[in-house]
C-alpha positions in Angstrom: 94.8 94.7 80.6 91.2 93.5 81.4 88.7 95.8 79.6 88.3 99.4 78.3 85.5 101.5 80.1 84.4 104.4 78.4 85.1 108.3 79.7 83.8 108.8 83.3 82.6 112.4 84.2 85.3 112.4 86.1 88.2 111.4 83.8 87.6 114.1 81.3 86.7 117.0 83.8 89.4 119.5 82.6 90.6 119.8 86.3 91.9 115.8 86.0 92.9 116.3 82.4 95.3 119.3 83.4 96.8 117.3 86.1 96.8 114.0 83.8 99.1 116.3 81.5 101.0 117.7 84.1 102.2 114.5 85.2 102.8 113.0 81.7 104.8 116.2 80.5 107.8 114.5 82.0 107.8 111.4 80.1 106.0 109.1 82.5 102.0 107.4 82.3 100.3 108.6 85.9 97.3 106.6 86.0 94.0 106.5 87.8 94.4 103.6 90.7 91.8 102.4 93.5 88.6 103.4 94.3 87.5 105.8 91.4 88.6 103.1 89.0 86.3 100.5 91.1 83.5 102.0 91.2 83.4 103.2 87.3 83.4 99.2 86.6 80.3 99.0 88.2 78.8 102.1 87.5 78.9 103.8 90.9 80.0 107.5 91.1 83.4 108.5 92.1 84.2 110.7 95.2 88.1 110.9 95.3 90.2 110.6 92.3 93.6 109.2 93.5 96.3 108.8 90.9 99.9 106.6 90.5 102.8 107.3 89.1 106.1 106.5 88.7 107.9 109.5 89.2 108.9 110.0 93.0 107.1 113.2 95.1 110.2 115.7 94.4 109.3 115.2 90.1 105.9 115.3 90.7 105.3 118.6 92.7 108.4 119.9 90.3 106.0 118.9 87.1 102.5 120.1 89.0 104.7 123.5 89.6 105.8 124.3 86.1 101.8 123.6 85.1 100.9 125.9 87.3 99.0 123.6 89.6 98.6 124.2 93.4 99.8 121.2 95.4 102.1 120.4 98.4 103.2 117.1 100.5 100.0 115.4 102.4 102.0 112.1 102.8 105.6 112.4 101.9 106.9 109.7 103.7 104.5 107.5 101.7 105.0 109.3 98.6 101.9 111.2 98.4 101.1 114.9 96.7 97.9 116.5 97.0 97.4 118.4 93.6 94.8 121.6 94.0 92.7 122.9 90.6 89.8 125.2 91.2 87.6 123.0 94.1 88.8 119.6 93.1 92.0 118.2 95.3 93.5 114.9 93.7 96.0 112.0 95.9 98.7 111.5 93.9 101.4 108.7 94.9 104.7 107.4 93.2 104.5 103.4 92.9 106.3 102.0 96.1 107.3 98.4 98.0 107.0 97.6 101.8 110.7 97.6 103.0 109.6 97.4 106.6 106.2 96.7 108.4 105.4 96.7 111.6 101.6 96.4 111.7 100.2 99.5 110.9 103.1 101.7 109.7 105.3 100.7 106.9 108.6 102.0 105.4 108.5 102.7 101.7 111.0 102.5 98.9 109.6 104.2 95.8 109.6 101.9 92.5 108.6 102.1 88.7 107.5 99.0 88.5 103.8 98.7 88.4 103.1 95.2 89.1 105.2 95.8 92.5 103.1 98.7 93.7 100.2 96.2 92.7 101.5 93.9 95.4 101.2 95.4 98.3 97.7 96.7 97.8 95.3 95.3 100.5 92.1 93.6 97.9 92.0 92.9 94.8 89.6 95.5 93.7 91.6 98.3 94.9 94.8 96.8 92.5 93.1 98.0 89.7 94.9 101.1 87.2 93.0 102.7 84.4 94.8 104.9 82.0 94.0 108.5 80.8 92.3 106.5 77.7 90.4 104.1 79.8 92.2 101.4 79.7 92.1 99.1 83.1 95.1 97.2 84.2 94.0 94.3 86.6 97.0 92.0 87.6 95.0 89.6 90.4 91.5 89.4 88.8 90.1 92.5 90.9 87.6 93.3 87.8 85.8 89.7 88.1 85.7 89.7 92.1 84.1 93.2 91.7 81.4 91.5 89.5 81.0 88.9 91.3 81.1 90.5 94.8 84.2 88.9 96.1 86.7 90.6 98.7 89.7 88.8 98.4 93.3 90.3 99.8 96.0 90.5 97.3 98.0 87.1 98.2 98.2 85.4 101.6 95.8 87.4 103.6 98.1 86.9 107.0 101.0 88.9 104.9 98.5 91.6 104.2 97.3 91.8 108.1 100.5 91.9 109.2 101.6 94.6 107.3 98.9 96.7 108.5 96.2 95.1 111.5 93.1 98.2 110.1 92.7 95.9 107.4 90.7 93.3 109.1 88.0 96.5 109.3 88.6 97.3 105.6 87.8 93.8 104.6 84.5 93.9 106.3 83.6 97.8 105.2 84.8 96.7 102.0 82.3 93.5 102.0 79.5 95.7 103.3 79.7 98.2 100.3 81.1 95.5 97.4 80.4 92.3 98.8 78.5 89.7 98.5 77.8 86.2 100.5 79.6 83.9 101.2 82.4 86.0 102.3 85.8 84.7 101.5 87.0 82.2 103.8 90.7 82.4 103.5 89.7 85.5 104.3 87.7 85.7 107.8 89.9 82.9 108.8 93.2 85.6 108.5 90.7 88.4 110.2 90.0 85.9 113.4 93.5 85.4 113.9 93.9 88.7 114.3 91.6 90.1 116.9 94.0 90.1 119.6 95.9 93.3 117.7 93.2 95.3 116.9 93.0 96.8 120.7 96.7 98.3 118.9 94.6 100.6 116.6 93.8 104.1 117.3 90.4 104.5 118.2 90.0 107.0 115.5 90.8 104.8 113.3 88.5 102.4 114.5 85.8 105.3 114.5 86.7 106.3 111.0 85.9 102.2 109.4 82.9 101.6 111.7 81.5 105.0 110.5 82.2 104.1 106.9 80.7 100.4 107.1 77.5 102.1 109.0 76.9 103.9 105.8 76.5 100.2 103.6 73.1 100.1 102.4 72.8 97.0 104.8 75.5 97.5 107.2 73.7 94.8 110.0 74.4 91.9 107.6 78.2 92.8 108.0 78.3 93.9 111.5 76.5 90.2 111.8 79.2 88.7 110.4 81.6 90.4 112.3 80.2 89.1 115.5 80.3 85.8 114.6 83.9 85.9 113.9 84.7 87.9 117.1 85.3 91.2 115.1 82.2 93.3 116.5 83.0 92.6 120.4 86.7 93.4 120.5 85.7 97.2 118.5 82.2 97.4 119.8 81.0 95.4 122.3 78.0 97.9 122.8 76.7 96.8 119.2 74.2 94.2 119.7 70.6 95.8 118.5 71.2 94.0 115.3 67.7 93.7 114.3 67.1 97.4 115.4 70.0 98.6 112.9 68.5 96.7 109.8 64.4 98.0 110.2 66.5 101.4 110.3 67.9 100.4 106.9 65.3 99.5 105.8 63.3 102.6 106.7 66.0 104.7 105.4 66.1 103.0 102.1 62.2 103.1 101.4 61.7 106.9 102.2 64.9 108.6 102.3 63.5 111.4 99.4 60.5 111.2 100.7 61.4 112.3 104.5 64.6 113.6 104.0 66.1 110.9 105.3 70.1 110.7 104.4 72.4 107.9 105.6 74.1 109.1 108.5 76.4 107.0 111.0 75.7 108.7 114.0 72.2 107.9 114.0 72.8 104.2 112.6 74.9 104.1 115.4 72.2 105.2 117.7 70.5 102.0 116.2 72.7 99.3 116.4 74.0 100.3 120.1 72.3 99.0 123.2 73.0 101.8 125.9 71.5 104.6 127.5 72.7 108.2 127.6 75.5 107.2 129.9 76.7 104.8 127.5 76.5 107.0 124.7 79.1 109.3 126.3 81.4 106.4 126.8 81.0 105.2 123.5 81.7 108.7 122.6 85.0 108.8 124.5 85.7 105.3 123.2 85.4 106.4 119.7 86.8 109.6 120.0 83.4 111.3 118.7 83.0 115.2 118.7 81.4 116.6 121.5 78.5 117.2 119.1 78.3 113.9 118.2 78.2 112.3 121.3 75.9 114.8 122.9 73.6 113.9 119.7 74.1 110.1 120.5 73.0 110.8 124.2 69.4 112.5 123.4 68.8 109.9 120.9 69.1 106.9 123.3 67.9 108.9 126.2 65.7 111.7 124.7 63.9 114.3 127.3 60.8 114.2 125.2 60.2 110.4 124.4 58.4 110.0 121.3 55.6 107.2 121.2 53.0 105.5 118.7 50.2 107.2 119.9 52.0 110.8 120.2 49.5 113.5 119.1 49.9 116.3 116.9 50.2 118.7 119.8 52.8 116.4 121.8 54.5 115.9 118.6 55.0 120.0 118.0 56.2 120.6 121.6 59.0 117.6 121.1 60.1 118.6 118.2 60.5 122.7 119.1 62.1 121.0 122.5 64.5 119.0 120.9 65.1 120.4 117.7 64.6 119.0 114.1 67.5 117.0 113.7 67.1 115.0 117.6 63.5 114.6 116.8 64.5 112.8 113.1 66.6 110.4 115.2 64.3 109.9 118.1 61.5 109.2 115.8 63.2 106.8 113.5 64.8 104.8 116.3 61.2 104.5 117.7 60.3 103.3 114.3 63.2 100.9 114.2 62.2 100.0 117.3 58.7 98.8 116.8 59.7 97.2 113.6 62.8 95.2 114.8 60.1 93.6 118.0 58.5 92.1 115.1 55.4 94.3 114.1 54.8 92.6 110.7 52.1 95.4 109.9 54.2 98.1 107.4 51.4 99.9 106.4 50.2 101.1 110.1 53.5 101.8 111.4 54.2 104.5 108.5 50.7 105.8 109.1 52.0 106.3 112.0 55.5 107.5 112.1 55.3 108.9 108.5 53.5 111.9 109.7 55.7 112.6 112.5 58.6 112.7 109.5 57.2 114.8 107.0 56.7 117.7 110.3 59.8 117.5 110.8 60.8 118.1 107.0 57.7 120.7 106.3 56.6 123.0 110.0 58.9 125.6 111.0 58.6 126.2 115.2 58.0 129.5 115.8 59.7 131.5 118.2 59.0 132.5 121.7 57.6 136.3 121.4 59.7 137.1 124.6 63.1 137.1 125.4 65.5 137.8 128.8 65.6 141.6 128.0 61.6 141.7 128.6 62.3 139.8 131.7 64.5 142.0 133.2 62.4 145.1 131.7 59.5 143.5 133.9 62.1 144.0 137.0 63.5 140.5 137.2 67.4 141.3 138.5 69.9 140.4 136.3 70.8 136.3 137.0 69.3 132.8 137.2 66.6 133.9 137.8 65.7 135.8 134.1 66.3 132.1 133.1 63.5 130.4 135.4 60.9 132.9 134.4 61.9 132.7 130.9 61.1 128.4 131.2 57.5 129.3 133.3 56.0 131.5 130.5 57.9 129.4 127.7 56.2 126.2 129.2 53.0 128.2 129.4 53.5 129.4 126.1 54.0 125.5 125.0 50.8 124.8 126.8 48.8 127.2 124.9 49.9 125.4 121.8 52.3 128.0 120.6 49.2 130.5 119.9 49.9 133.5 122.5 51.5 136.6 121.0 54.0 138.9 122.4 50.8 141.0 123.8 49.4 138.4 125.6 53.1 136.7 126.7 54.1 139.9 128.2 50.7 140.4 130.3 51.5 137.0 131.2 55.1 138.0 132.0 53.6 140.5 134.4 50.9 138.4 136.0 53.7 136.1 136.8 56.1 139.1 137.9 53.3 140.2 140.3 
């Protein structure tokens, strides 16, 4: 036992509480373990709620059934339960050992000891268990390296590695979001000798940490460090606008109510990436992004209305109806990042400047063109490509005029052009 934190929101929600009671109506103490007890240490809000246990799957869904609670195997293999009450879904898994490791995938043999389970956790600060009563169980000092901002593996960090090679990314997500420097050296040491396996991850996988560690409140710092131990090349090699990455950041951190601006890793990847649209789409196959990501990474490194300093109000409107809100966002933010990260020391000039831009984005609505392909073909246009072509002349006239014409004076221009 290390300390006692008082009720979290979370812990005394009465969807945990009924599943808290389901799994103690058999006798045995579940307990909250990993993340949501981490981040109630240091008063950060919990997302997931993952709980242990020592009963094996088979009790649990037994006991969750007599309760009345929804729930069915996510993970069986690994002894995991995914409990259903109302909106909330909670991980729960019985207490397990490592009979069998092979790098990524282990074989499990289910347990009730505690301090076993404890063992084969990857850092420190995920070893932690908390108790219905808030009571936190911390067998390798997790609570003070949370403190303190220390990543440290549970034990020799090569046994760790080996069991599973993904946690050479966790330990630097994890140092992006918890850490602080120096990073542990044991540590990075372990995580160097193990770039050769990484190629064996799937690239989801890979996707899945990068995108996590993109959303650190300074993920360039870690991405930094990564390159310098040979991390960042053998998972990114495309990743070298460091600088760009942190004015981003920094951008996103000073004016994210007041633009709107949310932490999102597509766009942070858009940053830190040093490619064209071409790129983007092999990054995107490379990754294993969604079609609409990696279309979304193409215009934002190769956009088809470039967005400059000295853009005026006019040129500003016609990108952004062009391109859409959410393109223009990252177009203009990456040109912010851009100017910042050549070294433009003058803060207050650039957001005169790209501030603007921002809040148009957030607060003008583009308007519709007045026409559409059935007043094309009404204007005896025959049905084809060629509804489309006239549709782009009186839509880039229609641009040209500022977005003033009406549907009256778009359809005389219809048949002006018709004629």
């Amino acid at each position: 036992m290390a300390l006692k934190i008082s009720p979290q929101p979370w812990m005394v929600a009465p969807e945990t509480k009924a599943v808290m009671a389901a799994l103690g109506s058999g006798g045995s103490s579940a307990r909250f373990v990993g993340g949501c007890v981490r981040d109630a240490v240091i008063g950060r809000t919990a997302t997931d709620i993952d709980i242990a246990t020592p009963d094996q799957p088979e009790t649990v869904m037994e006991l969750l059934g007599c309760a009345g609670i929804a729930c069915y195997p996510s993970g069986i293999e690994h002894g995991t339960v995914t409990a259903t009450v109302g909106e909330k879904e909670f991980q729960i898994t019985s207490l397990r050992v490592d009979v069998e490791t092979n790098g990524r995938h282990a074989k499990v043999q289910f347990t009730r000891d505690w301090a076993l389970d404890a063992r084969r956790r990857d850092f420190t600060i995920n070893a932690l268990f908390c108790a219905a009563d808030g009571t936190v169980y911390d067998p390798f000092g997790g609570v003070s390296d949370l403190r303190s901002g220390r990543v440290r593996f549970v034990g020799n960090p090569i046994d760790r590695l080996n069991e599973d090679v993904l946690r050479v990314l966790r330990f630097f997500r994890f140092f992006a979001h918890y850490g602080q420097p120096p990073a542990d050296m044991k540590a990075l040491i372990a995580c160097r000798s193990m770039v050769g396996a990484l190629s064996s991850l799937s690239r989801e996988r890979v996707r899945d940490e990068l995108f996590k560690l993109l959303c650190a409140r300074d993920p360039a710092s870690t991405l930094s460090l990564m390159k310098q131990n040979r991390i960042l090349g053998s998972v990114l090699p495309e990743a070298t606008r460091l600088q760009r990455l942190r004015a981003m950041s920094v951008i996103g951190a000073e004016y994210s109510k007041e633009f709107c601006l949310r932490i999102e890793p597509i766009r942070r990847l858009g940053a830190v990436v040093d490619t064209d649209a071409k790129g983007a789409e092999a990054i995107g196959k490379s990754l294993r992004l969604s079609k609409a990501d990696t279309k979304r990474l193409a215009r934002m490194l190769s956009p088809s209305h470039p967005i400059t300093a000295d853009s005026d109000e006019r040129a500003q409107k016609r990108s952004l109806y062009l391109m859409g809100k959410e393109t223009f966002v990252d177009v203009v933010c990456l040109a912010w990042s851009e100017h910042l990260s050549e070294g433009y020391q003058d803060w207050e000039s650039l957001t005169e400047c790209y501030g603007p831009m921002l809040s148009r984005a957030k607060e003008w609505t583009a308007p519709k063109l007045p026409i559409d392909g059935d007043d094309v073909t009404a204007a005896g246009v025959p049905e084809g490509p060629e509804v489309s072509k006239v549709l782009k002349r009186i839509e880039d006239w229609w641009l040209d005029g500022d977005f003033k014409p009406d549907r009256e004076a778009a359809l005389a221009k219809l048949a002006e052009y018709v004629r």
